[in-house]
Backbone as CSV, one residue per row, in Angstrom:
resi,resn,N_x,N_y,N_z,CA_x,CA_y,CA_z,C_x,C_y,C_z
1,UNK,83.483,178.145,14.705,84.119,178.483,13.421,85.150,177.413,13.061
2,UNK,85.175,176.748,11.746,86.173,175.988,11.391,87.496,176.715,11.294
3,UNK,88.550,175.899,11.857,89.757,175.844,11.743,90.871,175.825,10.596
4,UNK,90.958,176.540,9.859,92.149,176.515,8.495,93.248,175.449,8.902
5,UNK,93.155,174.721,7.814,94.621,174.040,7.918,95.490,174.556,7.094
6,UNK,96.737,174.879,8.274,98.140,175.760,7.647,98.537,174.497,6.524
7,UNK,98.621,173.666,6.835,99.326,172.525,5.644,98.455,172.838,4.321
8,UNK,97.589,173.142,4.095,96.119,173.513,3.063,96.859,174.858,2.563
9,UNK,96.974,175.739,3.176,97.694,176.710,2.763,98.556,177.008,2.335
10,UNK,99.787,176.308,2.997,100.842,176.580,2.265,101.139,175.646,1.050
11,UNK,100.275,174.616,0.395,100.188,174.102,-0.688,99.513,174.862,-1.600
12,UNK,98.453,175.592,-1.113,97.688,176.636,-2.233,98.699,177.156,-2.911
13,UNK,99.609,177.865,-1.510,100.246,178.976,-2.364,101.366,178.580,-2.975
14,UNK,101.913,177.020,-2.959,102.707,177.027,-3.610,102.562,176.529,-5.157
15,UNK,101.190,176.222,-5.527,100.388,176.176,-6.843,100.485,177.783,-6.964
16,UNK,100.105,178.517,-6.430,100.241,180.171,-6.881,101.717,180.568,-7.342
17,UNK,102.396,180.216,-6.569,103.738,180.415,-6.612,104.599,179.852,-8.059
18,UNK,103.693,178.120,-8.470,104.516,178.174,-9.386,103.627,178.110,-10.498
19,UNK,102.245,178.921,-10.525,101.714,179.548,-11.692,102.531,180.605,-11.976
20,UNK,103.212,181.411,-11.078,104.327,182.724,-11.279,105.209,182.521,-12.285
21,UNK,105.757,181.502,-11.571,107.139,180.855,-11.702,107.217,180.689,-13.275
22,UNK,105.882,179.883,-13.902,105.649,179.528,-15.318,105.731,180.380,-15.878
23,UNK,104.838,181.760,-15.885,104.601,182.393,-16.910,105.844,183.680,-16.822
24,UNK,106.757,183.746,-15.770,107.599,184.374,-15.169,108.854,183.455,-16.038
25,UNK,108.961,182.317,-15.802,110.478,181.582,-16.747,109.871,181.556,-17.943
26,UNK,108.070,181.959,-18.311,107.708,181.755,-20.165,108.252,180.055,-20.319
27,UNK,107.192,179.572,-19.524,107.663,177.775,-19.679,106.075,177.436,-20.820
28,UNK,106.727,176.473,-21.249,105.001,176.543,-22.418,104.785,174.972,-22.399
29,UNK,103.625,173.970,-23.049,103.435,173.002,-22.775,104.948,171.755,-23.317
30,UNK,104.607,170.578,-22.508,105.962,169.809,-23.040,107.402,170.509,-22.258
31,UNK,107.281,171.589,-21.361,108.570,171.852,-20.993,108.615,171.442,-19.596
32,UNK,110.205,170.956,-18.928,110.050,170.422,-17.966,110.225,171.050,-16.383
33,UNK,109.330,170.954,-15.295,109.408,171.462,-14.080,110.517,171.183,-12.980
34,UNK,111.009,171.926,-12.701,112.330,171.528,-11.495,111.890,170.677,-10.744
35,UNK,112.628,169.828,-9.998,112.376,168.450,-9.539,111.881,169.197,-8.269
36,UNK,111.194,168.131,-7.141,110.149,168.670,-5.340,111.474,169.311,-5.049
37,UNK,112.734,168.788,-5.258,113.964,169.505,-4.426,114.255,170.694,-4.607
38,UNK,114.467,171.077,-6.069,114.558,172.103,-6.060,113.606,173.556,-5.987
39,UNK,112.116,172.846,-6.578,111.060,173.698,-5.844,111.300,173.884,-4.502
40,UNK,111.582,173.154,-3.445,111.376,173.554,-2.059,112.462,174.713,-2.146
41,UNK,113.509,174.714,-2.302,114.746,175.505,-1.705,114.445,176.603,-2.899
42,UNK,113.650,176.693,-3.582,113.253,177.527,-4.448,112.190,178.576,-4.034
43,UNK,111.405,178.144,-3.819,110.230,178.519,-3.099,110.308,178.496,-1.565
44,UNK,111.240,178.148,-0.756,111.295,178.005,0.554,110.162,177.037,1.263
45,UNK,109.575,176.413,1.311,108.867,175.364,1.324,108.891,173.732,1.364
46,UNK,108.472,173.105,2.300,108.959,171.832,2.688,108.643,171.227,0.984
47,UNK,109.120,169.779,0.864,109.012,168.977,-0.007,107.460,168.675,-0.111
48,UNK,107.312,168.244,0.870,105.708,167.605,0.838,104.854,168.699,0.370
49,UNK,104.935,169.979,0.760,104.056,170.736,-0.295,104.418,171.014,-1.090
50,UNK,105.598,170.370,-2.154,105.535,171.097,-2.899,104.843,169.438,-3.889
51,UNK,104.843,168.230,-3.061,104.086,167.328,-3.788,102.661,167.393,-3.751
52,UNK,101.991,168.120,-2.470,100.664,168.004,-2.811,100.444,168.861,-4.084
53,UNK,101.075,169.846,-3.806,100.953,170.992,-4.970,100.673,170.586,-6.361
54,UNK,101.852,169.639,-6.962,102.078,168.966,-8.050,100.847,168.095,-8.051
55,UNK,100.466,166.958,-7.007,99.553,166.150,-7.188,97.839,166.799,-7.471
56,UNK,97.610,168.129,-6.961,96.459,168.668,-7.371,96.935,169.305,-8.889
57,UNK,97.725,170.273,-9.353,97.908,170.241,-10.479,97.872,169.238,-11.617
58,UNK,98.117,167.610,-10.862,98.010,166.844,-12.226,96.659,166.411,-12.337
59,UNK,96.020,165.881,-10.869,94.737,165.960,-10.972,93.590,166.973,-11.899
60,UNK,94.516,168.156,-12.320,93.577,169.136,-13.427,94.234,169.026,-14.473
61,UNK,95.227,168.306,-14.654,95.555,167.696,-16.197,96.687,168.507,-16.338
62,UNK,97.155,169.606,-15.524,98.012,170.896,-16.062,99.276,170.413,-15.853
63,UNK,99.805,169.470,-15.747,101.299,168.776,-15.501,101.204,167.264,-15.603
64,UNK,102.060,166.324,-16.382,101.981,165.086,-16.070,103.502,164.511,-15.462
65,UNK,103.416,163.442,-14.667,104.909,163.068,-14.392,104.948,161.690,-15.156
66,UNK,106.576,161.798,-15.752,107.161,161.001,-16.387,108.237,160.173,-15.652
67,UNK,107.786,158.524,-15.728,108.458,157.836,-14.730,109.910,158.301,-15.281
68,UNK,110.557,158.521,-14.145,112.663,158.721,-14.882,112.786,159.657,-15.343
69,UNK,111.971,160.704,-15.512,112.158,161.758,-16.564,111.926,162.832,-16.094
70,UNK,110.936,163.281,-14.832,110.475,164.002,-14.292,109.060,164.895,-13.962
71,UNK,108.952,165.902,-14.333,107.279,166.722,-14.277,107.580,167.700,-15.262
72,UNK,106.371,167.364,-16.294,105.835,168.800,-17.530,105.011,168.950,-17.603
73,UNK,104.571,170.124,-18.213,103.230,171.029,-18.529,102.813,170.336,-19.297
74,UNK,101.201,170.072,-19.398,101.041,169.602,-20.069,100.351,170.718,-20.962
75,UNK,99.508,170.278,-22.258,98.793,171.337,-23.283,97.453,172.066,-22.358
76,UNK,97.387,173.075,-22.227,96.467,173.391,-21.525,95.154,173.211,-22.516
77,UNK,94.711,173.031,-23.336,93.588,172.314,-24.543,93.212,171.415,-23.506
78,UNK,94.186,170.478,-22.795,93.664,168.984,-21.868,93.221,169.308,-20.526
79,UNK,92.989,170.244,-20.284,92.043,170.535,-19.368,91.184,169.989,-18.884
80,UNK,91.407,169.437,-17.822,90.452,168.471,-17.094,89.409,168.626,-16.214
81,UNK,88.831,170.261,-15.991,87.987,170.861,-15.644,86.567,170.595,-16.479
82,UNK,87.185,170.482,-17.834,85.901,170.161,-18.747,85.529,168.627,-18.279
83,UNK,86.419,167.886,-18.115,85.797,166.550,-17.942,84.964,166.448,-16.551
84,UNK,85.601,167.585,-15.771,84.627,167.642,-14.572,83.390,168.142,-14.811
85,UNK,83.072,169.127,-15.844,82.123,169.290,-16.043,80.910,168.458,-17.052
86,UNK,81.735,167.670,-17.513,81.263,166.596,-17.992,80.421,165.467,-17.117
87,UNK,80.851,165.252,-15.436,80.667,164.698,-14.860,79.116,165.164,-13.934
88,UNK,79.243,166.618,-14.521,78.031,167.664,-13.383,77.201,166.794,-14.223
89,UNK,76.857,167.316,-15.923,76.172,167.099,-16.689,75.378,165.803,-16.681
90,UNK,76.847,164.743,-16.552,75.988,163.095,-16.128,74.847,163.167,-14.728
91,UNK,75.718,163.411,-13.863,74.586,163.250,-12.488,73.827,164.163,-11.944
92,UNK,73.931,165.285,-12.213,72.709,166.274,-11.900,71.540,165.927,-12.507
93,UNK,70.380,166.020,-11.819,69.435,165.796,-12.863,68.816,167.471,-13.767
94,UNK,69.024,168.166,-13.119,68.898,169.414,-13.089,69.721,169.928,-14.303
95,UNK,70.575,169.519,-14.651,71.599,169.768,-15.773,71.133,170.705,-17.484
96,UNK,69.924,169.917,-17.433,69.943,170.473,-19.005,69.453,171.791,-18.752
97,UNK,68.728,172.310,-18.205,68.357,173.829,-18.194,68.981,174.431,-17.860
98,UNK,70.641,174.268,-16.571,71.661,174.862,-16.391,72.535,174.908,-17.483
99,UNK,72.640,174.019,-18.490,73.750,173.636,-19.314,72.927,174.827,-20.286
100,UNK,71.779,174.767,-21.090,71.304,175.606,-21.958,71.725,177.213,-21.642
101,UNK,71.485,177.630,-20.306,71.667,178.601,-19.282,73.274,179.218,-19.612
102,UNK,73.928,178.063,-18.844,75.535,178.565,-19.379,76.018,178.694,-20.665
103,UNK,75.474,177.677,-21.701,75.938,177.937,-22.888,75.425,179.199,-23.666
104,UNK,74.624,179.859,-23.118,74.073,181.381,-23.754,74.655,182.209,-22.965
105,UNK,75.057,181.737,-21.855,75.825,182.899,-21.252,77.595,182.873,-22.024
106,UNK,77.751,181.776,-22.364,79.735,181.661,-22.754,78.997,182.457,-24.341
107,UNK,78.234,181.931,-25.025,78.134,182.854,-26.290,77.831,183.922,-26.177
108,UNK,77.298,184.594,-25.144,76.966,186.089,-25.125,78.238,186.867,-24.953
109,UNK,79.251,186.332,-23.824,79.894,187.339,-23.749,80.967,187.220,-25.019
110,UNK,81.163,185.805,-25.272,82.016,185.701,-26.763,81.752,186.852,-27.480
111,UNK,80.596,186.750,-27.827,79.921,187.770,-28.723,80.552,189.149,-28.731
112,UNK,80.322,189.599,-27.376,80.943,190.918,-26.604,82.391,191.288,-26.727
113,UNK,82.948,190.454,-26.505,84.462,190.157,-26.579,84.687,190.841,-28.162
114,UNK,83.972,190.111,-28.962,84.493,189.869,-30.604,83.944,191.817,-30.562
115,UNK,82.630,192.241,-30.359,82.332,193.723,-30.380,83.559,194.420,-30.215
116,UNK,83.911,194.313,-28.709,84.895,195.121,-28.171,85.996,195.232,-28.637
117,UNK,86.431,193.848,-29.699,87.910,194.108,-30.257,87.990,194.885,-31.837
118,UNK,86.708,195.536,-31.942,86.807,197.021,-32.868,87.093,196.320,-34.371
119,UNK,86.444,197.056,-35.151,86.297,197.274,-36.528,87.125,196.124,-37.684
120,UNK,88.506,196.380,-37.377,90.017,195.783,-37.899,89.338,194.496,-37.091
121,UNK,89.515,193.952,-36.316,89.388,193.015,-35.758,88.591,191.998,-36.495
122,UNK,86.975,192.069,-36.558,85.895,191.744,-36.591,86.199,191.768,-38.558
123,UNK,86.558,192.504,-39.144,86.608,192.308,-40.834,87.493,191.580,-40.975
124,UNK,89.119,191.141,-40.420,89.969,190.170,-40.319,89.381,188.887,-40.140
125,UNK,88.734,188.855,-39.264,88.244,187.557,-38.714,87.165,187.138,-39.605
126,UNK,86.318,187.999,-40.746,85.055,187.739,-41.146,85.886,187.220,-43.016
127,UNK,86.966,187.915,-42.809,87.565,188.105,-44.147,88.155,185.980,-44.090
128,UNK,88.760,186.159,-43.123,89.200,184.417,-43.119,87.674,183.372,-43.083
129,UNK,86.294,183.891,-42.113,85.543,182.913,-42.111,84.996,182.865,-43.884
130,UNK,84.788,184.285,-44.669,84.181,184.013,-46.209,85.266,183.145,-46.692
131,UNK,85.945,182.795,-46.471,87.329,182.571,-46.938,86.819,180.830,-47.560
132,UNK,86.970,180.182,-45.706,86.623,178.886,-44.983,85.220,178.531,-45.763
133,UNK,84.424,179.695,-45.689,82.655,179.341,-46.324,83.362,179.045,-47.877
134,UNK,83.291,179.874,-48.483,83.647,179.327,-49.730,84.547,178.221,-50.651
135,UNK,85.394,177.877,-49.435,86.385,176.414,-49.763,85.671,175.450,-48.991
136,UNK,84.370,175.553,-48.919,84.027,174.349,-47.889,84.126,173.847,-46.869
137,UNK,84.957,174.665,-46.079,85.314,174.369,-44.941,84.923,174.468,-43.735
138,UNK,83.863,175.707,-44.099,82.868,175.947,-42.889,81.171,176.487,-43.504
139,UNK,81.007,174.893,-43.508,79.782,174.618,-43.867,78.101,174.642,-42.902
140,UNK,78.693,174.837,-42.067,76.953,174.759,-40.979,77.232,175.745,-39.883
141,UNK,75.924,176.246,-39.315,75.791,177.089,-38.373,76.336,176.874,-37.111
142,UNK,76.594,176.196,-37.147,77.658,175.598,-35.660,79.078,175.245,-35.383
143,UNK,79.368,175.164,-36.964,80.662,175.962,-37.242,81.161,177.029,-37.431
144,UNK,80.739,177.671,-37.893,80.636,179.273,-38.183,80.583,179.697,-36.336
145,UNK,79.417,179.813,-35.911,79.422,179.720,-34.669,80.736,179.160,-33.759
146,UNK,80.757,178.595,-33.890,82.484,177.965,-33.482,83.912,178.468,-33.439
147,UNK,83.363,178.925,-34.198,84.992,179.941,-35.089,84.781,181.390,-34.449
148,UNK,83.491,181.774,-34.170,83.478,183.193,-33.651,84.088,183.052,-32.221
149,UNK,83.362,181.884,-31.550,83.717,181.824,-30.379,84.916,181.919,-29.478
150,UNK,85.605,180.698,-30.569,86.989,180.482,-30.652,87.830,181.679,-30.614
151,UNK,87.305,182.712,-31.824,87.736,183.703,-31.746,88.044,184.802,-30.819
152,UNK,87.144,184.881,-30.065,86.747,186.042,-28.601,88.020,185.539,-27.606
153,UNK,88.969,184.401,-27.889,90.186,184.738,-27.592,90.041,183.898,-26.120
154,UNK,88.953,183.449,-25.452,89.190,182.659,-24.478,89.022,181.500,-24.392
155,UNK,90.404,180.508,-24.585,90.370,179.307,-24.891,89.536,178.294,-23.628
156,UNK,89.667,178.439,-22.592,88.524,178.006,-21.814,87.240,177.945,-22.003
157,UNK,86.633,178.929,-22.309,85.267,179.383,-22.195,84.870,178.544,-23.736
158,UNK,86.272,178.708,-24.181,85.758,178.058,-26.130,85.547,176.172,-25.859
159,UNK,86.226,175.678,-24.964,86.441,174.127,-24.853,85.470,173.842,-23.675
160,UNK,84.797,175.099,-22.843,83.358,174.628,-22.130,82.015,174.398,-23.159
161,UNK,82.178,175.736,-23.900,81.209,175.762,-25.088,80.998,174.381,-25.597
162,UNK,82.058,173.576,-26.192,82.172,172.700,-26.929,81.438,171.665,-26.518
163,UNK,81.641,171.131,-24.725,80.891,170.518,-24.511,79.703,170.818,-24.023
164,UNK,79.057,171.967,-23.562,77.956,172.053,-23.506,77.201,172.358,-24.817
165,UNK,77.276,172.456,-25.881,76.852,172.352,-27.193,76.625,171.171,-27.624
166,UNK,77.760,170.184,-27.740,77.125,168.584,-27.540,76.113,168.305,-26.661
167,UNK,76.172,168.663,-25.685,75.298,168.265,-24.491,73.804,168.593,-24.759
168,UNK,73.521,170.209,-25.075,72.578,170.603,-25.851,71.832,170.168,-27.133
169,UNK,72.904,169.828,-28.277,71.988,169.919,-29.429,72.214,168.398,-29.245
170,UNK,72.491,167.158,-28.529,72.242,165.720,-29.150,70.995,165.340,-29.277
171,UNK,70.912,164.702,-30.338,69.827,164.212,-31.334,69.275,165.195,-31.797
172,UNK,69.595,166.441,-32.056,69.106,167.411,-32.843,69.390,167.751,-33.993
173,UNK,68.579,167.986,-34.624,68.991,168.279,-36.543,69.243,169.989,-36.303
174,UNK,70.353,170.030,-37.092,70.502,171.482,-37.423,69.465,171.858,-38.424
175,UNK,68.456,173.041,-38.525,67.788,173.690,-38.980,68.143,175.011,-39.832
176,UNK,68.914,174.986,-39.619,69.209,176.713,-39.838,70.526,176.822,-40.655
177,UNK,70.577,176.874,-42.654,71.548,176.157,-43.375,72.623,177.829,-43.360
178,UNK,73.718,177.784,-43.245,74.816,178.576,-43.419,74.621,179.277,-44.598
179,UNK,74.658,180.369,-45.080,74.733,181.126,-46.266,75.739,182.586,-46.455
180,UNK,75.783,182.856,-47.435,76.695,183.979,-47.303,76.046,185.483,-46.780
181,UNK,74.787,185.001,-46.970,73.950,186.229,-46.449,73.954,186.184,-44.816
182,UNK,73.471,185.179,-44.585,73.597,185.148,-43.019,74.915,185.705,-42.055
183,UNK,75.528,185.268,-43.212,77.756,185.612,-42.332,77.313,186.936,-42.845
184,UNK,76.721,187.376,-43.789,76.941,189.276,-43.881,76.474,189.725,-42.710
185,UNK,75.142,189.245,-42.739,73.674,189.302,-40.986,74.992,189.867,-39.994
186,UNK,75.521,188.741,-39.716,76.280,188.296,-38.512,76.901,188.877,-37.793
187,UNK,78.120,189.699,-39.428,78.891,190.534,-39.177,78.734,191.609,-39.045
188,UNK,77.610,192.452,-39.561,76.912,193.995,-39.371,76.339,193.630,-38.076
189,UNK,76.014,192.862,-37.694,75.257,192.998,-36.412,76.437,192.686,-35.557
190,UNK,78.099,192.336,-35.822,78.383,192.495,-34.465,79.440,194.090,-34.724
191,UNK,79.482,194.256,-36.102,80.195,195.630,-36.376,79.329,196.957,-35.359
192,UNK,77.926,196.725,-35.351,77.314,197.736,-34.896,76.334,197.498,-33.609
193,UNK,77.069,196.188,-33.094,76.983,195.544,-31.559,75.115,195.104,-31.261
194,UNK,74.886,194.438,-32.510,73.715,194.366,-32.525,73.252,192.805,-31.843
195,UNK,73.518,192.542,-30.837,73.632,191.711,-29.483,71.881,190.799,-29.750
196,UNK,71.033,191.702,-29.198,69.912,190.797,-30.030,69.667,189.683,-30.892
197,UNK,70.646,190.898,-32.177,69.575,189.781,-33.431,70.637,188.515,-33.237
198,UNK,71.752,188.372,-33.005,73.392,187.546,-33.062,72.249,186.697,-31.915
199,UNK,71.637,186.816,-30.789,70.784,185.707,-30.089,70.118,185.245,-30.080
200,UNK,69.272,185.666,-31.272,67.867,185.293,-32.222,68.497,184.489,-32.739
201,UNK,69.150,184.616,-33.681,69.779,183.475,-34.472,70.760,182.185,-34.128
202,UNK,71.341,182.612,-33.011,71.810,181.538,-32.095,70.695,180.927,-31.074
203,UNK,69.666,181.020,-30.956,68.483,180.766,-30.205,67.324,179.905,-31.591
204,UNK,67.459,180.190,-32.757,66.675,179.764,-34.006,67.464,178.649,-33.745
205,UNK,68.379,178.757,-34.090,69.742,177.265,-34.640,70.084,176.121,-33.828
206,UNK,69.429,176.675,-32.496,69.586,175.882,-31.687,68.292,174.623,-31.487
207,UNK,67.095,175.367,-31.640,65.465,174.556,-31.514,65.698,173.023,-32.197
């Protein structure tokens, strides 16, 4: 049986510790992190973990250090998980049928999400997209699409979408033109959780 390294550990937890710490002081992007010193005597914890700690956090984009200035959050939008997944996409060869795979799975549960947040919800949100359709602003099925996604409230799952949607439709012509009838489609079918037809039509738009 392999051996745990305690040094491995007590750096995990001090990334756990000051995911706490963040949303516990309500620190938001651009604000700045107590220097290794005072994390340690903060957290009780040697210095050195509290640098590996920091150094895997910047490695995921979620903090940058500023020479003289110190360590901040960075925008969590810069998420550098996507670029890792950017990286599956290049060298797997296997990729495109996983990528098609996941991207129907992040729109399905989007989908679900937008159901579950009830009636008020779903006419708010449909009331701003006629809004966008009619000033031009959201002109094609993959915008529209976009905006729902966005919507379902999980900004992760919305900035994986993004790139596996590039990844998917390049060199593809959109087929399938935006109309006001279709956003009516859209919205009765997710008012009355009609899961199907919302994958028919995200499955048409996609070919």
């Amino acid at each position: 049986m392999e051996q745990s390294n305690p040094q491995l550990k007590v750096y995990i937890s001090v990334v756990h510790q000051l995911k706490d710490m963040i949303q516990r002081d309500r620190l938001t992007s651009g604000d700045r992190l107590p220097s290794e010193r005072e994390l340690s005597d903060r957290l009780g914890v040697g210095r050195s973990s509290v640098r590996e700690a920091f150094r895997a956090l910047e490695l995921l984009g979620l903090i940058e250090t500023r020479h003289g200035e110190g360590t901040f959050l960075r925008d969590f939008r810069d998420h550098r998980l996507v670029e890792l997944l950017g990286m599956f996409i290049l060298q797997n060869g296997q990729a495109e049928n996983d990528v098609v795979e996941m991207k129907d799975w992040v729109e399905s549960a989007s989908f679900n999400r937008l159901f579950l947040s009830g009636k008020d919800g779903i006419e708010h949100l449909f009331d701003t997209i006629h809004a966008g359709f009619n000033k031009g602003e959201i002109s094609t099925f993959t915008h529209f699409k976009s905006k729902l996604i966005k919507a379902s409230g999980n900004r992760l799952a919305y900035k994986v979408w993004l790139v596996l949607h590039d990844f998917d439709t390049e060199g593809k012509k959109e087929i399938l033109p935006l109309s006001e009838e279709l956003i009516y489609d859209v919205k009765n079918a997710l008012l009355t959780g009609n899961m199907e037809f919302i994958r028919a039509i995200c499955t048409a738009s996609d070919q």
